[in-house]
N, C-alpha and C positions, 0 to 999 in steps of 0.2 A: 728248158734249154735242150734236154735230150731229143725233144719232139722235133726240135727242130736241125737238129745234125742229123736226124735218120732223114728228114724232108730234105736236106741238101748232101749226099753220100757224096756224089760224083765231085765236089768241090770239095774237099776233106783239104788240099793246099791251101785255098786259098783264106780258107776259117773266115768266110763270110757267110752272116745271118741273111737268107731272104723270110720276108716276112709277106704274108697272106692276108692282109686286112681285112679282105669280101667273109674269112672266115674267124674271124674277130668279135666273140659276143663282150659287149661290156656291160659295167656293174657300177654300181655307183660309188665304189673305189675304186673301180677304174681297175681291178682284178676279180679274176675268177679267182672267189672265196674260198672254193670246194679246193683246187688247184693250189691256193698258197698257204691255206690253213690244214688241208686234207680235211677227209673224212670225219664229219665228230662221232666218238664212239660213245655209245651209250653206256651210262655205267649205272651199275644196279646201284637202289641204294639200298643201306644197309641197315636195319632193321632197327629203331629205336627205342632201346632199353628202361621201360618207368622204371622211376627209383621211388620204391613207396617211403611217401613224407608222415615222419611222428609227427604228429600234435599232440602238445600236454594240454590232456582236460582239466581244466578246473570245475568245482562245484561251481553249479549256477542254483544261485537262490533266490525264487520269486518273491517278490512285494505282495504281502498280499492284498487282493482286488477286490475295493467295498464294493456293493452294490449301489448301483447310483439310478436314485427315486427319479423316475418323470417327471419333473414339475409342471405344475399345472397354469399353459402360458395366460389365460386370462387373468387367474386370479392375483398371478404374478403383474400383470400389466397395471391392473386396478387397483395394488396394493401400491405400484410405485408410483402411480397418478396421482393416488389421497395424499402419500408422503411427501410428496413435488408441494401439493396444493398447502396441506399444512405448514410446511417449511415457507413458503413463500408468502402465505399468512404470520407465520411467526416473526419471520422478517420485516413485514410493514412495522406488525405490533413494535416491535423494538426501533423500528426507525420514529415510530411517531414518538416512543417513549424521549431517546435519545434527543428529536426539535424540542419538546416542550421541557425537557432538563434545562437545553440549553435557552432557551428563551426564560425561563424562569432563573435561571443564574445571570443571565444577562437585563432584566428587568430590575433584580435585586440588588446588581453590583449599581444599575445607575443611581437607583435610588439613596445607595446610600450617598453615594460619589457626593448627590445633588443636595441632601443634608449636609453633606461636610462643609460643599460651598456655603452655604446657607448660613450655619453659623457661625462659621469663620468669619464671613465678612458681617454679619450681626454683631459677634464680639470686638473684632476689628475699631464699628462704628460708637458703640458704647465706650469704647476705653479712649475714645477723642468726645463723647460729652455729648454726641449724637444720636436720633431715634434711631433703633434695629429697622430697618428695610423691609423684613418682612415679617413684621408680625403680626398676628391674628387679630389681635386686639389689644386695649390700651385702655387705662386709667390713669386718672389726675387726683392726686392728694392735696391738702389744705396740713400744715402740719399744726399742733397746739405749743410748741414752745417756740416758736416763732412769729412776730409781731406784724404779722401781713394776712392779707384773704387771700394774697397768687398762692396758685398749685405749689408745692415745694416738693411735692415726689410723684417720681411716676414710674407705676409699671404696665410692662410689655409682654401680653403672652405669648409666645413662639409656637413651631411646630416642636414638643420635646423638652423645650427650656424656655426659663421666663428672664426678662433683664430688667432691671430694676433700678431706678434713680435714687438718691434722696440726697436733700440738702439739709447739714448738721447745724448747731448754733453759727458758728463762725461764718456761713452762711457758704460755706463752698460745696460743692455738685461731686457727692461719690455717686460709682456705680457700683453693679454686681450683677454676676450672669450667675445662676445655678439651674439645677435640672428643674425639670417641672412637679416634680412631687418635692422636692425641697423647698423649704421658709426660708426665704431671701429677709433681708431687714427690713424691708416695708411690712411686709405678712407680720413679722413681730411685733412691731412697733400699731401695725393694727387691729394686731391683738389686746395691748396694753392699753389702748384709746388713745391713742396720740397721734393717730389720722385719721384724715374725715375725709370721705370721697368728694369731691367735686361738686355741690348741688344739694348734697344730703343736710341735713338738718344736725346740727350740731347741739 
């Protein structure tokens, strides 16, 4: 502002600003910085003080460090190749073991299963006065204290057990089923002679 009251003396009444555009630099605030800010003064700077920092040493104490062998990569390769091979041989071993356990428990169970049928319904038919179904084989008795040449007893050998007929004086039809190493009443009674097989010669 002062620059510009000396640029207009001779109007000092009438306190009008002329302004000069042609000599006008502008800024991209649109003022001269140097002009509204002044001068920047440089200012020293001031020397920056270390402050030596304590650190509390602690003991360090090392681990101590094995030596650690080379190992030898082939030997190593072909030890774990043998140990793969064997394990994987041991393995079948044990699988095959394991089928034939169970094939051999499973053969076993039928068979007993197929006995059980077997003499169940064998017994079944015997105790109604009927031949066993399945048995191996079979004889006809002639009895001696009875006044006829028909068969009056008969036995049946089974897989296991034998069943056995006979008819008493009275003339009526017992059975008996026993194991096959046991003496049913036919076996006794031909032991004492008082049955004759079928044909045989009396």
């Amino acid at each position: 502002m002062d620059e510009f009251k000396n640029m207009n003396e001779n109007s000092v009444e009438d306190n009008k600003v002329k302004i000069d555009f042609s000599n006008i630099e502008s800024t991209e605030s649109g003022f001269a910085s140097d002009d509204r800010f002044g001068v920047a003064e440089e200012v020293a700077e001031a020397p920056v003080e270390t402050v030596p920092q304590y650190v509390e040493q602690f003991p360090v104490t090392q681990m101590p460090v094995q030596p650690q062998i080379p190992a030898e990569p082939e030997k190593d390769n072909v030890e774990a190749v043998e140990t793969e091979a064997a394990n994987e041989k041991k393995d079948k071993t044990i699988k095959k073991l394991e089928t034939f356990i169970r094939v051999f428990v499973i053969a076993l169970l039928s068979v007993v299963t197929l006995w059980t049928v077997m003499y169940t319904v064998d017994h079944s038919l015997a105790a109604q006065g009927i031949a066993p179904l399945f048995s191996v084989s079979s004889t006809e008795y002639t009895v001696s204290y009875l006044e006829t040449d028909k068969p009056a007893a008969f036995s049946y050998k089974c897989l296991g057990y034998k069943v056995q007929f006979l008819t008493n004086e009275n003339y009526q039809l017992t059975q008996d089923c026993v194991w096959a190493w046991e003496e049913g009443p036919n076996d006794i009674l031909l032991q004492r002679g008082q049955l004759f097989p079928v044909g045989a010669e009396q």
